[in-house]
C-alpha positions in Angstrom: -16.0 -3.9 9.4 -16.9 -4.5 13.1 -20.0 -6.4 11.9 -18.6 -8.4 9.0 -14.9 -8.5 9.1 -14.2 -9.1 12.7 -16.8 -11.6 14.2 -14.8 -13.7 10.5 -11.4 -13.2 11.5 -12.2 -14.0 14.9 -13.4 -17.3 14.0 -10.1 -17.8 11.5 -7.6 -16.4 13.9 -9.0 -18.5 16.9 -9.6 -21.4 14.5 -5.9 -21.2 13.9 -4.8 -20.3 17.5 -7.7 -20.1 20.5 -5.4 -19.5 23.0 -3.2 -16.7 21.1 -6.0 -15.1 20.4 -8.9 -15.8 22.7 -8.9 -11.7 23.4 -8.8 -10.7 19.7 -10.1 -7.5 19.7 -10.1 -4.7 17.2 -6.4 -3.2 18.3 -5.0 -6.7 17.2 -5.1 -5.7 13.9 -5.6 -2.0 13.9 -3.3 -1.6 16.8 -3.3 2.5 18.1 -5.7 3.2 15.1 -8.5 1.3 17.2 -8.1 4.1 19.8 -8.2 7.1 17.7 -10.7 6.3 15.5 -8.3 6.3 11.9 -8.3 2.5 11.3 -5.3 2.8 9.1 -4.0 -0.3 7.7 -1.2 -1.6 6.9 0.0 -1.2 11.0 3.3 -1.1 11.5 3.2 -2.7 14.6 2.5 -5.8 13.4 4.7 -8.2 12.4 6.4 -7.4 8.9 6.1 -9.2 5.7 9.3 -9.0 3.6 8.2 -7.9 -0.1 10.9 -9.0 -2.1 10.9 -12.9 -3.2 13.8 -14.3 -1.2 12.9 -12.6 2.1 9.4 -13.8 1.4 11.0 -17.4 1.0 12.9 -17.2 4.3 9.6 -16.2 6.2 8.1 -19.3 4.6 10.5 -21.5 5.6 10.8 -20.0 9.2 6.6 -20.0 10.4 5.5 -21.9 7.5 2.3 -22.5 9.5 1.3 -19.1 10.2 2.2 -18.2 6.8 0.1 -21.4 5.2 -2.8 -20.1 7.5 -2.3 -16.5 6.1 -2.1 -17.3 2.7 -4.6 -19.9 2.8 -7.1 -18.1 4.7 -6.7 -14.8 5.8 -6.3 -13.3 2.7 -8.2 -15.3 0.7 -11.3 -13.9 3.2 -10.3 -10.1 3.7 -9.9 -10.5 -0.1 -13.5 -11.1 -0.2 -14.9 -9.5 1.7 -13.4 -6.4 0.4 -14.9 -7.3 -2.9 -10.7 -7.3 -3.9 -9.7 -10.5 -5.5 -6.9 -12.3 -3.7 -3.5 -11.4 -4.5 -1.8 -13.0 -7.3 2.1 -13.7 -7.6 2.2 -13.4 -11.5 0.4 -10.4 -11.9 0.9 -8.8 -8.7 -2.3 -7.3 -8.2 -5.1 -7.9 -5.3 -5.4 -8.0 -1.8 -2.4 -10.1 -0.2 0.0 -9.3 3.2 1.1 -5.9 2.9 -2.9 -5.0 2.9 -2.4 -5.4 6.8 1.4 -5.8 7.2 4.2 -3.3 6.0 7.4 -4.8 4.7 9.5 -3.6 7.7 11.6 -0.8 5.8 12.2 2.5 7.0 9.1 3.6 4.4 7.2 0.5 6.2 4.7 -0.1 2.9 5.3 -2.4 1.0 5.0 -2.0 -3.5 1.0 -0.8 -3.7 1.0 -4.2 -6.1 1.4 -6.5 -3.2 -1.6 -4.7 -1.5 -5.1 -4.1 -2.8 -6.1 -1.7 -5.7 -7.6 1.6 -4.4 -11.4 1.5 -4.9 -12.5 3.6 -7.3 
């Protein structure tokens, strides 16, 4: 991860935003899980993604940029690089949002569909 995955989304995340996130380190995903060594993803701490369809609309409509660079590029790239493909709407399966982000609900995780399939 910290040879592969980060130096990539480095370059997306301060492609999209240099400023934001000229300090990207490995807490800005991982948050407290950086510290203690677990890593554990989705983190709660950042923002949510709503899993059902219309809350998913309204977030569109609200940071359609941020969600345009997401889609577009952020998961398309974790996708790969997890071997995972890239989550599909139709048949709900892959890597997508609620890989990194929970859905904001008291249970915070989002469907397992909406996130990438356990490795075998």
């Amino acid at each position: 991860m910290k040879q592969t995955v980060f130096p990539k989304m480095k370059d997306d995340f301060t492609g999209y935003d240099a400023k934001h996130y000229a300090d990207m380190n490995c807490k800005t995903c991982h948050g407290d899980g950086a510290t203690d060594g677990s890593f554990k993803m989705p983190n709660a701490k950042l923002p949510p993604v709503p899993a059902t369809p219309d809350g998913f609309k309204k977030l569109l409509a609200k940071k359609p940029a941020a969600c345009k660079f997401m889609m577009e590029k952020v998961v398309p790239d974790m996708a790969s690089m997890l071997s995972e493909p890239a989550f599909d709407p139709k048949t709900q399966q892959g890597f997508g949002c609620h890989g990194c982000h929970t859905d904001g609900s008291k249970g915070g995780v989002a469907p397992a569909a909406s996130a990438a399939p356990a490795k075998k």
